[in-house]
C-alpha positions in Angstrom: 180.4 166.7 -201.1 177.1 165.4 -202.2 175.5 167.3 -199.5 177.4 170.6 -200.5 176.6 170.0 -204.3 172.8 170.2 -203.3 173.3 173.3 -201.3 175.3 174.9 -204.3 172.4 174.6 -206.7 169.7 176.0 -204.1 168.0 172.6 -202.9 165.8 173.3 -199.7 164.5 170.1 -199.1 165.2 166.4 -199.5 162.1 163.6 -199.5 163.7 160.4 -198.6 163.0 156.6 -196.7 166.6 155.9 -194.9 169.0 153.2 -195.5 172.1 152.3 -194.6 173.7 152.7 -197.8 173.9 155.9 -197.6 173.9 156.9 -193.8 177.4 158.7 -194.7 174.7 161.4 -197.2 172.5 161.7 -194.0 174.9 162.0 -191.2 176.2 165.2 -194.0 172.9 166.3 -194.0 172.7 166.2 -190.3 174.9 169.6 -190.5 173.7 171.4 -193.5 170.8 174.0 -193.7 168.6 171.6 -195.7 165.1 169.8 -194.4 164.7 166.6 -195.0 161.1 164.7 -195.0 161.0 161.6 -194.0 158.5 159.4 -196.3 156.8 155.9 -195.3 157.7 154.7 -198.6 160.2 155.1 -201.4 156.7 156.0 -203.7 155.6 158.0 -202.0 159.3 160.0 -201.4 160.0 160.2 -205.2 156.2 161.3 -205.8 156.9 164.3 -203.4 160.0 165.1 -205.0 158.2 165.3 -208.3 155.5 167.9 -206.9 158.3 169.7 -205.3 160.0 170.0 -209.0 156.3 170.6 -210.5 155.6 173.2 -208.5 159.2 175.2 -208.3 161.2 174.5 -211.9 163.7 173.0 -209.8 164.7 169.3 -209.4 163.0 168.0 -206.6 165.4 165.5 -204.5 164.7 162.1 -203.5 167.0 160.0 -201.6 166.3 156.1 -201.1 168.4 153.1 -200.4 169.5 150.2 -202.9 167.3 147.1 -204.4 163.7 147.1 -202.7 163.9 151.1 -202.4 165.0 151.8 -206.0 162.2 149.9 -207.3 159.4 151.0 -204.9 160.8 154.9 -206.1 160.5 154.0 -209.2 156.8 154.9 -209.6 157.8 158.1 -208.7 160.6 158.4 -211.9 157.8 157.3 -214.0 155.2 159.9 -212.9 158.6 162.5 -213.9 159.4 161.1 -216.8 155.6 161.2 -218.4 155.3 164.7 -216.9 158.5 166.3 -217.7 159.4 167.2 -213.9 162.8 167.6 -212.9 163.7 165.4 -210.7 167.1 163.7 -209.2 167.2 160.2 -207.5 170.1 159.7 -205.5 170.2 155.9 -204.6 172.8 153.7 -201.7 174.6 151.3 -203.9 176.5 148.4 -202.6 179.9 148.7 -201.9 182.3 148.5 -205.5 183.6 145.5 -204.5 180.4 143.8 -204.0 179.3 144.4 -207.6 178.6 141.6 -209.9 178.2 139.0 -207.7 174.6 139.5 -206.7 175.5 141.2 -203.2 172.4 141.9 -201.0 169.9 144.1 -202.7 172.4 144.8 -205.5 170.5 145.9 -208.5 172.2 147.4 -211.8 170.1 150.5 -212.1 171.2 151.6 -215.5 169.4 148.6 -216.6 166.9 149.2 -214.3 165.7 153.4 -215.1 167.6 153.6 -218.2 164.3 153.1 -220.0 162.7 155.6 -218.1 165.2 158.2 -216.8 167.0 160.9 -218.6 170.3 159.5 -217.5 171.7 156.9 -215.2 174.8 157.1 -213.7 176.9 155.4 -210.8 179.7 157.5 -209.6 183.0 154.9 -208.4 185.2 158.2 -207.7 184.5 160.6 -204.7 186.7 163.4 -206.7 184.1 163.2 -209.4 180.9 164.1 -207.1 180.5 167.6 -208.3 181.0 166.8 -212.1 178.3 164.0 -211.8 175.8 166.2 -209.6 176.0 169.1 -211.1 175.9 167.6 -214.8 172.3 165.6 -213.2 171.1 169.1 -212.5 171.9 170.1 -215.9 170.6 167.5 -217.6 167.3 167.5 -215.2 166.2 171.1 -215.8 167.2 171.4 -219.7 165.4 170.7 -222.7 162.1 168.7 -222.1 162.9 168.3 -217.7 162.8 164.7 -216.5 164.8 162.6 -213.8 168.1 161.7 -213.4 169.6 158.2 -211.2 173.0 158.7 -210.0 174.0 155.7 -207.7 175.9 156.0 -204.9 178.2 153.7 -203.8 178.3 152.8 -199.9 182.1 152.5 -199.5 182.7 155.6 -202.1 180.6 157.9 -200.0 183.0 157.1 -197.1 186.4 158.0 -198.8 187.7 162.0 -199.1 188.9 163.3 -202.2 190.5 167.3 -202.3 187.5 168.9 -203.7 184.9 171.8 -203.9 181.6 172.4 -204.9 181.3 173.9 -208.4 178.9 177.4 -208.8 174.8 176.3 -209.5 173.8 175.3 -212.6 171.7 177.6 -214.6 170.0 175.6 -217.4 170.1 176.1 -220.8 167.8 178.5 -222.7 166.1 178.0 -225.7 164.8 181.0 -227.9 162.5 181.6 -231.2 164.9 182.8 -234.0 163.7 186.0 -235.3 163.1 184.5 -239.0 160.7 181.6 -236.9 158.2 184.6 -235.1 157.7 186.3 -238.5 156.9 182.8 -240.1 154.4 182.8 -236.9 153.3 186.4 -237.3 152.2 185.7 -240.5 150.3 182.6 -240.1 148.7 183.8 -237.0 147.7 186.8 -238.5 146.6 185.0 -242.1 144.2 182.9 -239.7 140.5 182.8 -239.3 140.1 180.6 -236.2 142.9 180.1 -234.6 143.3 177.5 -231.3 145.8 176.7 -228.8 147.0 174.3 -226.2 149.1 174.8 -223.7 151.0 172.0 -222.0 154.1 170.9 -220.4 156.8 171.9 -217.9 159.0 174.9 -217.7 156.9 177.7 -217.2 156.8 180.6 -215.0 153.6 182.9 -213.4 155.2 186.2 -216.1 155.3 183.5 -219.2 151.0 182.6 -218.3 150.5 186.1 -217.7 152.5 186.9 -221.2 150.2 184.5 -222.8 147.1 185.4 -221.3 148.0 189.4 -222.7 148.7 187.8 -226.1 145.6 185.7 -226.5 143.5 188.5 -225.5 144.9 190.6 -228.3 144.7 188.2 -231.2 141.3 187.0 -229.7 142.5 183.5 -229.5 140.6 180.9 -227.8 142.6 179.0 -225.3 142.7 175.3 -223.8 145.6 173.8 -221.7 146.4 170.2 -221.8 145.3 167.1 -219.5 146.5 167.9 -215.4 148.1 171.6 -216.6 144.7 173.3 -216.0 146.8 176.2 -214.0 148.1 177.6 -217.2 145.2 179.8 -217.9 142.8 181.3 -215.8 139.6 179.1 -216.1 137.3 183.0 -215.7 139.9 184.5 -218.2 137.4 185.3 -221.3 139.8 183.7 -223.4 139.7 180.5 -221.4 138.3 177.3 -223.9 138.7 174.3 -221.3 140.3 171.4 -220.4 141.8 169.5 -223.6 141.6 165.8 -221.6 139.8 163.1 -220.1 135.7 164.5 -220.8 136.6 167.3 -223.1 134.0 169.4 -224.3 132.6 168.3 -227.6 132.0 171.7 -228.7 135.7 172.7 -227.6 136.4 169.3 -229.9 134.6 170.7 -232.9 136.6 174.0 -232.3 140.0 172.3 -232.4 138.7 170.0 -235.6 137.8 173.3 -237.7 140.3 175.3 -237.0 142.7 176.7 -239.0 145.8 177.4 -236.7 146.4 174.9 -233.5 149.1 176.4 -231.5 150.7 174.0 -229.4 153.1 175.7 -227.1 155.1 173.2 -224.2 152.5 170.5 -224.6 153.6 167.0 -226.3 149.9 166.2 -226.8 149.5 162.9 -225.8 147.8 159.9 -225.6 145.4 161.6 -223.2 144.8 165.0 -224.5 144.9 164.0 -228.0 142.1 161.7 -227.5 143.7 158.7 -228.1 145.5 160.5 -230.8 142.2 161.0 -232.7 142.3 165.3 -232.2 145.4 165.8 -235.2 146.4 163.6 -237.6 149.2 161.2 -237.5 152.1 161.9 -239.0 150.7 165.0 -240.5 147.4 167.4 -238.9 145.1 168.1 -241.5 145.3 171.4 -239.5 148.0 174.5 -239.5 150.1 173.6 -236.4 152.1 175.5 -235.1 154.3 173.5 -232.5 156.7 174.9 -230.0 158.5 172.8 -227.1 161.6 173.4 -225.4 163.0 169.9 -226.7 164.2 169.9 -230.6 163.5 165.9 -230.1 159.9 166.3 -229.3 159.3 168.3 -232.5 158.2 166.1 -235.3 158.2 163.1 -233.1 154.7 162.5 -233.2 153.2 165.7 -235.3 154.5 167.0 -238.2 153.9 170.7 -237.8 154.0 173.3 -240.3 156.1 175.4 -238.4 158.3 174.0 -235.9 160.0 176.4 -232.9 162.4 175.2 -230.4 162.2 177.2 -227.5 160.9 177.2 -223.7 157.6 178.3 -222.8 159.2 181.3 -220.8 161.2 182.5 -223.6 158.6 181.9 -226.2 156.2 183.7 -223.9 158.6 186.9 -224.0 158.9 186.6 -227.4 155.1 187.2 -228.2 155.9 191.0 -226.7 156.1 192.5 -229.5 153.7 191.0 -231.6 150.6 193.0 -232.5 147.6 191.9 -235.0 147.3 193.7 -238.1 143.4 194.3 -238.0 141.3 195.0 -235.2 140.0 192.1 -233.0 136.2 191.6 -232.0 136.9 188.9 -229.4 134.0 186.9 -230.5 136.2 183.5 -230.6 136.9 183.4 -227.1 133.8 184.9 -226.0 131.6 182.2 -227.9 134.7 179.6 -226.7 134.4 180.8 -223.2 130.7 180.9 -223.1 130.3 177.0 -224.5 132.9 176.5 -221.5 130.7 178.4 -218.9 127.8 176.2 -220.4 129.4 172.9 -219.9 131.1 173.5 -216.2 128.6 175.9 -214.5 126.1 173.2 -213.4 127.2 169.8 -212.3 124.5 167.5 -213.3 122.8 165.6 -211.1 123.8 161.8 -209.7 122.4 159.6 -207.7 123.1 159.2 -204.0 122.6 161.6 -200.7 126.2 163.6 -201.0 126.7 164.5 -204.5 130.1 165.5 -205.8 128.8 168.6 -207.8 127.2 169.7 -204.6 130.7 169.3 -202.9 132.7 171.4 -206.1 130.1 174.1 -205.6 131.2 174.7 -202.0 134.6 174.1 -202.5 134.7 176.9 -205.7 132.9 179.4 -203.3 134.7 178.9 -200.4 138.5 178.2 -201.9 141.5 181.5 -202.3 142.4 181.8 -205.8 145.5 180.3 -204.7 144.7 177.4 -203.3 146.8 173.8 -204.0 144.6 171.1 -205.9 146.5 167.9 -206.0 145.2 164.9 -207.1 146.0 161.1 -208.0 144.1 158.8 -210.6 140.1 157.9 -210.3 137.1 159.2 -212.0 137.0 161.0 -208.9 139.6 163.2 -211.0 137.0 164.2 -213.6 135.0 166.2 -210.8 137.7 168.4 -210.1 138.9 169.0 -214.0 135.6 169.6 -215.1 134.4 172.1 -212.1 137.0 173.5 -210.4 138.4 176.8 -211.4 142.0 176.8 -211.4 143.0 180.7 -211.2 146.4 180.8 -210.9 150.0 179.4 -212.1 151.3 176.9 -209.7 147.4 176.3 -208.0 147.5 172.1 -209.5 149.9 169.0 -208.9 148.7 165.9 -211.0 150.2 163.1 -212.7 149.6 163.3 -216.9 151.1 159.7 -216.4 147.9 158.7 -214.4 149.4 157.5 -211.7 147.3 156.3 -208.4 148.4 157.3 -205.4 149.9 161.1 -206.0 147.3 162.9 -204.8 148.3 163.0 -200.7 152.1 162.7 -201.4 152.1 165.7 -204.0 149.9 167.8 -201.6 152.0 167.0 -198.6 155.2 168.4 -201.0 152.9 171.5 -201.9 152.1 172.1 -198.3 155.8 172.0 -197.5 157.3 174.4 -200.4 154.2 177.2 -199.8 152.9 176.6 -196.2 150.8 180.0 -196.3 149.0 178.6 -198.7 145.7 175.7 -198.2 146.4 172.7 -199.9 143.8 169.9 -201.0 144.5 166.5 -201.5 141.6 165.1 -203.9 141.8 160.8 -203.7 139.7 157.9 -204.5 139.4 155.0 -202.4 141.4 152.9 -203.9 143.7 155.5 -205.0 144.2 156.8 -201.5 145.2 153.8 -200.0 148.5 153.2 -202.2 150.0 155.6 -200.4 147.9 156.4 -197.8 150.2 156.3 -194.8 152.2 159.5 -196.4 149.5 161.1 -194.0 151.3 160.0 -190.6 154.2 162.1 -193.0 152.1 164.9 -193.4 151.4 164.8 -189.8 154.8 164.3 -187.9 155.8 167.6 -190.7 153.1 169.4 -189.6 151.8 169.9 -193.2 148.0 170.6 -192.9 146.6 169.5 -195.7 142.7 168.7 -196.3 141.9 165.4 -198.1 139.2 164.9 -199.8 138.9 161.0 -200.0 136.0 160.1 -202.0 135.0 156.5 -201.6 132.7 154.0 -203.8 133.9 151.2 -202.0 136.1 150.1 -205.3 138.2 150.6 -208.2 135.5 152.9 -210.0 137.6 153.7 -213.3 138.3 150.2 -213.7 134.7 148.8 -212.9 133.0 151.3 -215.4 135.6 149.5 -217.9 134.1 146.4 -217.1 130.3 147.0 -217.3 131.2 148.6 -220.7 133.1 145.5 -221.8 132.1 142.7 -219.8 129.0 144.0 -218.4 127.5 142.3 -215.1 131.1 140.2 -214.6 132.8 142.0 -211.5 136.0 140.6 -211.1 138.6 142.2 -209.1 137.2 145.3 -208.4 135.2 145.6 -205.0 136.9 146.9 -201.8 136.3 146.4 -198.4 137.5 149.5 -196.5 138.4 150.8 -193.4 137.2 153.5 -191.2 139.2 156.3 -192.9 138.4 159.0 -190.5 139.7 156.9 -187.3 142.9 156.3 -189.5 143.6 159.9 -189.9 142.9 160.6 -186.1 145.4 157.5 -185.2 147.7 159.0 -187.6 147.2 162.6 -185.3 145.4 164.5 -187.5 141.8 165.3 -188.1 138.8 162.6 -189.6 135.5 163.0 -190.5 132.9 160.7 -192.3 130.4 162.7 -194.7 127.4 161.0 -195.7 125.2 164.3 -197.2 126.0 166.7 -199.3 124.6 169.1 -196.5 126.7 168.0 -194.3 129.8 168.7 -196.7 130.6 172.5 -195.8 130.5 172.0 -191.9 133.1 169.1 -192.3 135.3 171.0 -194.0 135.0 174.2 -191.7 135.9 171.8 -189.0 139.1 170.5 -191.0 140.5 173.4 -191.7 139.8 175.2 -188.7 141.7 172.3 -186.9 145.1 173.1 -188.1 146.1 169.7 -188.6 146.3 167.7 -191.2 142.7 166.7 -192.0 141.1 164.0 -193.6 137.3 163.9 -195.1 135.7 160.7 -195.6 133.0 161.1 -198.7 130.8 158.1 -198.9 129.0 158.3 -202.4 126.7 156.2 -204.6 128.7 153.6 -206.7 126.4 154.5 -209.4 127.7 158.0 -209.2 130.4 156.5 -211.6 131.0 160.0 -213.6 129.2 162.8 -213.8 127.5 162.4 -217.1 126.4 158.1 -216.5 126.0 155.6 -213.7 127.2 151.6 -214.0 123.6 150.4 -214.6 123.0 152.7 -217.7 126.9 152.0 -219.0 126.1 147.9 -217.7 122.6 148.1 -220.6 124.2 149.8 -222.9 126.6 147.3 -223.2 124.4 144.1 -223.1 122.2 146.1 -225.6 125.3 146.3 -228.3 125.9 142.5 -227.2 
């Protein structure tokens, strides 16, 4: 019944690490016409399952077994729960008659996710399967998306009960009241430099496209939030940047002065709000206009002036029919867009013989509009938000949490749910290795993905913390690494080590003419530590404050 419940609501794949708590779910799935990838770790299972939910709307399924897989998923439910993904763990419990004595691996997972998870559940009775299931697929995909834990007891999965699957669920919709879009209309039409930022989950290609007409005809200047860069087309003249980690000072100034900020899905957090510098706390000294999909996220943080509950999607349709009351010149964006050109055209130069700018370049010439960029956490990160030109909805899978270790998980998912398409997986050193055996995953699913694995031989982000704190006191930091190239070709796919930035375009000719999953080695400069500094200069300018 569990098995039938996923094929009611449409599920196509399940991401899992076995266990024989729940051996009766996988014998079921043995018979049913859904694939099931099989992870080398529970992380790295529920981390696919959230790109696999990023990347469709739908709640990505992850399957583990009870105590040490639980927690090691859990990384996974907090990557979904920062990011709004749907997602739904299903976890073996011990058998009901083992509970609350401590049985092997027993863990009470309502304790456990209840702090991180939409809702936890444990179902005792097999005739209640569908309610549960299909009210975690509900409760998943509505309102702001998250996961959902539903245990599942090992001796309850066994048992029969007289039941049948119950009809998919179709989330709830949320739509702008007519009275709220006039109260928009006329403060968007009342403005004289109007922003806005577009965040969050529950979007579709025809609500970005809906957008993109709308800021084009109010001549708004548009940024999208931290890791949601494929909400706007980066060469759209209406395109302002990235609103995270580097932004743009002039795209700062633009957001300070102006006069409307429209926040549509985003929460603006910690990240994009700059430490929660960019608006005011409780209320902006700005006009904000907020819309989310959540009536709990509105006035959480920001008092807005106008407040809209409603999706992106049906926001999005909503704009239709609005038209501005005076001609547009277009001169925002173009002046927004051109400071963005300015600041992303030319990576500047770093020290070292292969130079990440040099290796963006290539990649932007050489990439289809389409293309997959996944990535994990590292100042590694920064190259790609900075120079990379996302094009197109559903082209990016990153964690907003900032977790390390996504990158190769969540490109192995993206590889699986659009195999015509080429999928990059961009990771650090340090970053990579976390989960860096999702690759031999990769390899026995025959997802050819291309990592880019760019190595300083430590934890960068943290050791640029350290010289600008403790300068010249490494602690904690340095890695010794292996050959990452032979690993990949043990694993069965395709290494190479790049030294040059000359040699960068060959290499990945080679990789993804191999048809395998592929695995570039990048060896750069440790002082290359962003694109903007290096250690030494961050290392003086801290004993110079000192």
């Amino acid at each position: 019944m569990v098995v039938d419940m996923l094929a009611a609501n449409g599920v196509e794949r399940v991401f899992c690490v076995p266990g024989e708590s729940y051996l009766a779910v996988l014998d079921a799935l043995h018979d049913a016409d859904i694939k099931l990838t099989l992870a080398r770790q529970e992380g790295g299972a529920s981390m696919m399952a959230d790109a696999w939910g990023k990347l469709t709307g739908k709640p990505g399924i992850c399957m583990v077994t009870r105590g040490p897989g639980a927690t090691n998923a859990a990384s996974g439910i907090h990557v979904a729960a920062q990011d709004s993904t749907p997602l739904i763990l299903f976890i073996g419990q011990v058998g009901r008659d083992f509970r609350e004595r401590e049985a092997f691996q027993e863990v009470d997972y309502k304790q456990l996710f209840g702090g991180i998870a939409k809702w936890v559940a444990e179902i005792d009775d097999p005739a209640r399967v569908p309610e549960y299931v299909a009210r975690a697929f509900a409760i998943a995909q509505s309102g702001r998306p998250g996961p959902v834990v539903l245990a599942l007891p090992e001796d309850m999965l066994r048992e029969s009960a007289d039941v049948t699957a119950t009809p998919a669920v179709v989330p709830a919709e949320t739509h702008p009241g007519p009275a709220a879009m006039a109260d928009f209309a006329r403060r968007l039409n009342a403005a004289q430099s109007p922003v806005a930022i577009l965040g969050g989950s529950r979007w579709t290609a025809d609500a970005v496209a809906r957008f993109q007409a709308f800021a084009e005809r109010f001549d708004i200047p548009t940024g999208v939030a931290f890791r949601r860069q494929m909400l706007f087309d980066h060469l759209h003249p209406n395109y302002a940047g990235d609103v995270g980690i580097g932004l743009n000072p002039d795209l700062r100034k633009r957001i300070d002065g102006s006069d409307l900020v429209i926040m549509l899905g985003t929460r603006l957090s910690e990240i994009a709000s700059q430490g929660y510098e960019l608006l005011d706390i409780p209320v902006p000294a700005q006009n904000v206009v907020h819309i989310h999909p959540d009536a709990d996220e509105l006035g959480k943080v920001y008092q807005p002036a106008l407040a809209i509950n409603a999706s992106p999607e049906a926001f999005c349709a909503a704009l239709e029919g609005l038209q501005p009351e005076k001609p547009q010149t277009g001169d925002r964006a173009a002046a927004a867009h051109a400071s963005y050109r300015q600041w992303t055209d030319t990576p500047p130069e770093v020290p070292g013989a292969l130079k990440m700018g040099g290796v963006m370049q290539h990649l932007q010439s050489v990439l289809p509009d389409d293309a997959i960029i996944a990535n994990g956490a590292g100042n590694y990160a920064t190259w790609v938000h900075r120079f990379h030109r996302f094009r197109s909805f559903g082209s990016q899978v990153a964690p907003t949490s900032g977790s390390m270790g996504y990158g190769l998980p969540g490109a192995v998912a993206a590889k699986l749910c659009h195999p015509e398409r080429m999928v990059l997986a961009f990771a650090g050193d340090g970053c990579f290795q976390m989960t860096g055996l999702e690759f031999a995953t990769a390899v026995q699913d025959g997802a050819a993905i291309i990592v880019i694995l760019v190595d300083n031989s430590m934890y960068g982000t943290i050791r640029m913390h350290q010289e600008m704190h403790y300068p010249g006191r490494v602690s904690g930091t340095a890695l010794h690494n292996p050959d990452f190239a032979a690993l990949a070709e043990a694993c069965g796919g395709h290494g190479e080590r790049v030294e040059r930035t000359e040699d960068f375009a060959a290499a990945f000719e080679r990789a993804a003419a191999s048809g395998r999953p592929a695995l570039l080695h990048l060896v750069i400069d440790p002082e290359a530590i962003t694109p903007t500094s290096t250690l030494s200069a961050m290392r003086a300018k801290a004993l110079e404050k000192a």
